[in-house]
C-alpha positions in Angstrom: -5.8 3.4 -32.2 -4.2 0.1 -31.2 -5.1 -3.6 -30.9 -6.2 -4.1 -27.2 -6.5 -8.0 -27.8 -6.0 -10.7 -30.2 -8.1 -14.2 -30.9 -7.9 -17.3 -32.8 -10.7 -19.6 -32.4 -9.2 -23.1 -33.6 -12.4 -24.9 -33.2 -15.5 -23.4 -35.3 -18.0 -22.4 -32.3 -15.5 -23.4 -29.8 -13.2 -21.2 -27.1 -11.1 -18.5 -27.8 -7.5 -18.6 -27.8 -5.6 -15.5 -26.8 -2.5 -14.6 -28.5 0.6 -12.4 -28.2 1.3 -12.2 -32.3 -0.2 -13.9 -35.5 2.4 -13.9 -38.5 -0.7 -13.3 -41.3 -0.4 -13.9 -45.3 -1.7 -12.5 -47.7 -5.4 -13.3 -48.6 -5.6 -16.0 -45.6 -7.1 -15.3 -41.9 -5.2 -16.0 -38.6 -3.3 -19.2 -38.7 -5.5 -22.2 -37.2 -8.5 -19.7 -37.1 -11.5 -22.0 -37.6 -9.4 -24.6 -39.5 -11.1 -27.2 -37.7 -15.3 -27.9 -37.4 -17.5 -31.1 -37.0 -20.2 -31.1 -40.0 -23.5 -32.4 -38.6 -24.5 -35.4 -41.1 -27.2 -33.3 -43.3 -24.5 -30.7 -44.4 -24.2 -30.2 -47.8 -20.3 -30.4 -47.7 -18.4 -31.2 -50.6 -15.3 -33.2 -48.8 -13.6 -34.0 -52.0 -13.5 -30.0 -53.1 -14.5 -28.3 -49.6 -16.0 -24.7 -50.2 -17.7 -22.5 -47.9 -21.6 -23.6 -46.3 -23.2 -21.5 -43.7 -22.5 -22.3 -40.1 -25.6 -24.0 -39.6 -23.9 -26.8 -41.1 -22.0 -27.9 -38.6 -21.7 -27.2 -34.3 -21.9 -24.0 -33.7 -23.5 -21.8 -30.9 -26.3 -20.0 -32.9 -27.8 -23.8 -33.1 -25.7 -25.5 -30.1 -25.7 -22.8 -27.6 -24.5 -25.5 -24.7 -21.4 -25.7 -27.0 -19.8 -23.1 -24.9 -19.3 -25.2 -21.7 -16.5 -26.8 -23.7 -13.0 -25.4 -23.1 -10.4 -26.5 -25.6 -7.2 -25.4 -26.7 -4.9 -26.5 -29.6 -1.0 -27.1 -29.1 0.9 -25.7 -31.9 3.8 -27.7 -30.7 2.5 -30.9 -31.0 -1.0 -30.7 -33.3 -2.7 -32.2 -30.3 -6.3 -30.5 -29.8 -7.5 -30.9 -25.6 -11.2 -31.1 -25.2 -13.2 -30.4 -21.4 -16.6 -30.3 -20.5 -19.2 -32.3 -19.5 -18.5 -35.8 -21.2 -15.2 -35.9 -19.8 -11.8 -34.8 -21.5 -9.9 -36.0 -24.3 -6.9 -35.5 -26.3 -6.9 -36.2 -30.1 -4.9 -35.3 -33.0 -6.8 -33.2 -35.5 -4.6 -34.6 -38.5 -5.3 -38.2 -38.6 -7.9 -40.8 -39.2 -8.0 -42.1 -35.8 -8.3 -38.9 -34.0 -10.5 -37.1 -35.7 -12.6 -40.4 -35.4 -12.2 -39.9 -31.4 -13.3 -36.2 -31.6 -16.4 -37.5 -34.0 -17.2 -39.5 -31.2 -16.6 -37.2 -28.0 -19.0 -34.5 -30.2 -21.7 -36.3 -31.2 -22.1 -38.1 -28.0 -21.5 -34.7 -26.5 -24.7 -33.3 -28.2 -26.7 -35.9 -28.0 -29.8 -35.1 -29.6 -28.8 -32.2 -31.1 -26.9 -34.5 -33.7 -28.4 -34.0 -37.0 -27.9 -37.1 -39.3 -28.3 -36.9 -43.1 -31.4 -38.6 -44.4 -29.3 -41.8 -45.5 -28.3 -42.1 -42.2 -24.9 -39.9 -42.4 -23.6 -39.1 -39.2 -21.6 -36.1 -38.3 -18.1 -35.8 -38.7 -14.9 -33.9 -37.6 -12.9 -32.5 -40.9 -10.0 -30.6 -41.0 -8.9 -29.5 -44.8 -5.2 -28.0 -45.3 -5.3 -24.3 -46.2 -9.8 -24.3 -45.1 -11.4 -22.5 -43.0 -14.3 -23.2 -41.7 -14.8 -19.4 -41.2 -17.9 -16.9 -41.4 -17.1 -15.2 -44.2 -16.9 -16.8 -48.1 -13.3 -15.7 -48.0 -10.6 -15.8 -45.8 -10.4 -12.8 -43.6 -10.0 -11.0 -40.3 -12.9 -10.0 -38.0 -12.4 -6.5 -36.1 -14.1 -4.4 -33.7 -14.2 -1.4 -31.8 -14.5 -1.5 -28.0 -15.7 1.8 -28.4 -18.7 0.4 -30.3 -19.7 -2.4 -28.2 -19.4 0.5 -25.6 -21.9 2.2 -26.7 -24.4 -0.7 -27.4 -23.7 -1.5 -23.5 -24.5 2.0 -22.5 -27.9 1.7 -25.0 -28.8 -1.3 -22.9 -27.9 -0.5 -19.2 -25.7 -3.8 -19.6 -22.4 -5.3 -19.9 -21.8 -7.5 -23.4 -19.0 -9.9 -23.0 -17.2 -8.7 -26.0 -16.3 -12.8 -25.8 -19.7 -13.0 -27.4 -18.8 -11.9 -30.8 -15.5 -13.5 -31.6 -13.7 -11.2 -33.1 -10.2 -11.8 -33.9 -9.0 -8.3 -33.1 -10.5 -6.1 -30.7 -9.3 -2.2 -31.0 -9.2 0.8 -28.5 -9.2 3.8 -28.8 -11.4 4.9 -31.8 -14.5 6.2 -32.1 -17.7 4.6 -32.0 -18.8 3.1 -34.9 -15.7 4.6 -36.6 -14.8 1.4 -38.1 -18.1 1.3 -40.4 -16.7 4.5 -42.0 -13.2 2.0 -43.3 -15.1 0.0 -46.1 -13.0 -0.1 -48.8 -10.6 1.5 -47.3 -6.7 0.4 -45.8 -5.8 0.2 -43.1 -2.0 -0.4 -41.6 -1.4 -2.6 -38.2 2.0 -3.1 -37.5 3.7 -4.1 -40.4 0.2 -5.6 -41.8 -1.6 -3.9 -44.2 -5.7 -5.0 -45.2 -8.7 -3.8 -47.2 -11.8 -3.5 -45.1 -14.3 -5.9 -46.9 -18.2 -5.4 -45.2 -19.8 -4.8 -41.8 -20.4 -8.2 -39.7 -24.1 -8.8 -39.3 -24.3 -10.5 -35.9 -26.8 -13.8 -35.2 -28.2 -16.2 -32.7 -24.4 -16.8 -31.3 -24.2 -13.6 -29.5 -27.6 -14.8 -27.1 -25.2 -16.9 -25.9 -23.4 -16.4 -22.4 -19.8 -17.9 -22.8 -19.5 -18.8 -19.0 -22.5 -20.2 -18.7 -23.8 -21.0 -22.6 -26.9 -19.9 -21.6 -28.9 -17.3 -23.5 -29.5 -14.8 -21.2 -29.7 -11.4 -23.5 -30.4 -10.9 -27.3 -27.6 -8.1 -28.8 -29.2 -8.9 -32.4 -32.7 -7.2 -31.3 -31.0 -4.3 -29.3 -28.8 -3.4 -32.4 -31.9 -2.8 -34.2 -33.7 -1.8 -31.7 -30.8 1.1 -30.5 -29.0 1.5 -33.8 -31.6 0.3 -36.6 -29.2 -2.3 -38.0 -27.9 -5.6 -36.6 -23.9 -5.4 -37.4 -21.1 -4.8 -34.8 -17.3 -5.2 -36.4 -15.8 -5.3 -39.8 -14.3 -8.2 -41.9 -11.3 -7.2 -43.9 -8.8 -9.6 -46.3 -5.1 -9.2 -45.5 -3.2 -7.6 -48.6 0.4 -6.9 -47.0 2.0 -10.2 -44.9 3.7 -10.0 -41.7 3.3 -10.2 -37.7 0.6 -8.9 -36.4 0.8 -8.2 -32.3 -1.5 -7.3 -29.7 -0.6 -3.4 -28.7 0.2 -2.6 -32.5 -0.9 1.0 -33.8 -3.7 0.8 -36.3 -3.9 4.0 -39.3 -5.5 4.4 -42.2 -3.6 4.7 -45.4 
């Protein structure tokens, strides 16, 4: 087994960034990996001591499945975040007052009524928080799955599955279906990186959602249960041994 690709997805909901190698720490996910999200104004989110609230909370494609016509891409080099879709383009630092005021803007306007406010009036808000992430899990983790297994969903439903659709941040070949649901608990090695597999990933509205087109134009939650008699494709597991991880590294259990 091997890693056949690997993903960060700087913005929650929000395009996929490939990558060539991720240098991973102990206990924390892929650097940049959902650090940044825009909180629609009735989340409960606690900006002073930041703590984890479902995705529902903010823009995110199981609620804002037009989301996806936005491409966007952050520049390590310069802490710049580019935005393109619909309402234009812009370019915005994450990092400081003034930017993330400009990305508040660009979003809200961008959802239009899909903007939830807070019942004082709150509006949304783009937040980044050093060492936070805005991820799907209430720790910090990595999200893996077999090709192998979405294989075989696709060969249940007589359809292709854009494995884009479930956001993974590593995607392995060569293992057996389902084989990965057999690691919990267990370690496994990658490179020089070493994790404990934490829980199956049950899967939601997001993966309706076509990532070319951001319509929702199949449902993999229903045929999961319906093929499978559960609704979870991939594994989370929390890093436990630091180092690089690269796309083409061998994957063993140990």
């Amino acid at each position: 087994m091997h890693i056949e690709s690997l993903y960060r997805y700087p913005i929650k909901g929000l395009t996929p960034e490939t990558l060539a190698s991720a240098p991973l720490t102990p206990g924390r996910c892929i650097p940049w990996d959902r650090a940044f999200a825009l909180k629609q104004g009735d989340a409960a989110l606690d900006e002073t001591h930041p703590a984890w609230i479902s995705k529902m909370n903010f823009m995110c494609l199981a609620k804002n499945p037009k989301a996806a016509l936005l491409k966007t891409r952050f520049d390590d080099a310069t802490g710049l975040l580019h935005i393109a879709g619909p309402a234009g383009s812009l370019t915005a630092s994450p990092f400081t007052p003034e930017g993330q005021a400009a990305l508040t803007v660009y979003f809200t306007t961008f959802l239009g009524e899909e903007a939830r406010y807070g019942t004082q009036g709150e509006p949304p808000k783009f937040h980044f928080f050093p060492g936070h992430s805005f991820c799907d899990h209430k720790t910090q983790v990595v999200s893996l799955i077999g090709l192998s297994s979405l294989a075989t969903l696709e060969q249940a439903v007589g359809a292709t599955r854009d494995k884009r659709r479930f956001r993974a941040n590593v995607y392995i070949e060569d293992s057996e279906p389902w084989e990965e649901f057999s690691w919990l608990g267990r370690k496994l090695a990658i490179g020089e990186v070493e994790m404990v597999v934490q829980e199956r990933i049950d899967r939601c509205a997001a993966t309706m959602v076509n990532p070319d087109t951001a319509e929702r134009d199949a449902n993999p939650v229903k045929e999961l249960r319906s093929h499978f008699g559960h609704i979870e494709l991939g594994i989370f597991a929390e890093i436990t041994k630091g180092g690089t991880l690269r796309a083409g590294d061998p994957i063993r259990l140990i």
